[in-house]
C-alpha positions in Angstrom: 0.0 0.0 0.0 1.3 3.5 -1.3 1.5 5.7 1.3 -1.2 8.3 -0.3 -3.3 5.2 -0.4 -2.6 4.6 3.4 -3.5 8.3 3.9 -6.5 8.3 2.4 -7.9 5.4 4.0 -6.6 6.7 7.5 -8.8 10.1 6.6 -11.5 8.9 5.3 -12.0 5.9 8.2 -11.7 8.9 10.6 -14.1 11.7 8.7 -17.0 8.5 8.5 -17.1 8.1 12.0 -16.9 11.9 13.0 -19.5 13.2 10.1 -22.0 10.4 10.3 -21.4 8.3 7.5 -20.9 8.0 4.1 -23.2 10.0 2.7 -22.4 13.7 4.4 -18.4 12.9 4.0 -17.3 14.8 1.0 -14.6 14.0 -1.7 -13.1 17.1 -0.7 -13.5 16.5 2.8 -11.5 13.0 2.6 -8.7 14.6 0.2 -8.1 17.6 2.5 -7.8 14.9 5.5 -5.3 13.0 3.1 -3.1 16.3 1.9 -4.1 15.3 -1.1 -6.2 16.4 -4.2 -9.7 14.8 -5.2 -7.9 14.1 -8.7 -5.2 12.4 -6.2 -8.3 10.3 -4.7 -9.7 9.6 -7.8 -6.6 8.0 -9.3 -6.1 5.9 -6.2 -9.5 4.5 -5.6 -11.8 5.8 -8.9 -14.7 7.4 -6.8 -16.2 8.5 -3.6 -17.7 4.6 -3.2 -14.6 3.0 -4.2 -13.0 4.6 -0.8 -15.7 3.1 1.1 -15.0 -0.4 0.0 -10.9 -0.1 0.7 -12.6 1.1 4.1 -14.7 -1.7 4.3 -12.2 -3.9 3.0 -9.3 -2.7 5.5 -11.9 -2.7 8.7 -12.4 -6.5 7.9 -8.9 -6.6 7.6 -7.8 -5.7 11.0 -10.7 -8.2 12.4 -9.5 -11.4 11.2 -6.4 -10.6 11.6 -7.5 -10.3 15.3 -9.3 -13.6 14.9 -6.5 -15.6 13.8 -4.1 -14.3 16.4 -6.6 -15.2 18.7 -6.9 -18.7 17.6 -3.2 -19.1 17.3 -3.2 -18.2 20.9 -5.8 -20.3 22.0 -4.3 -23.1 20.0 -0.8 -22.9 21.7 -2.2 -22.8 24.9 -2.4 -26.1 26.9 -5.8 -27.3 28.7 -5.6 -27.6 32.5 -6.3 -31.2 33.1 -9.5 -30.6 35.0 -11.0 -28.6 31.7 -9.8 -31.4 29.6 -11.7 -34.3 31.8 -10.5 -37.9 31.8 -10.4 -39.4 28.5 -8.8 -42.8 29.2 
């Protein structure tokens, strides 16, 4: 990832949660939060909506990441006997 793309995503993740949404965040808005241009969003991510999915996209990202670190945890983690119960 580009580090204007990492900008934008960063800006625009951040102006979605403080404007309410989509819908009132503006192009503008997200490049300004990016020092960028809107031409400099466009050519990164084509539209308004294509930021939302890399958004989307990167959210669901960082959560299973999260999930499989969990289950690596869990995995290395021995039972305690008493958990475990006596399978002989």
């Amino acid at each position: 990832m580009s580090d204007v793309e990492a900008r934008i995503l960063t800006g625009a993740r951040a102006l979605f949660l403080v404007q309410g949404g989509y819908a009132p965040t503006s192009l503008q808005a997200i490049a300004h939060e990016a020092c960028t241009s809107e031409s400099g969003v466009l050519r990164v991510f084509a539209s308004k909506s294509g930021v939302l999915r890399a958004v989307y996209a990167s959210c669901w990202a960082d959560v299973n990441r999260h999930i499989a670190e969990a289950l690596r945890t869990a995995a290395e983690r021995k039972l305690p006997e008493e958990l475990v119960g006596n399978q002989a």
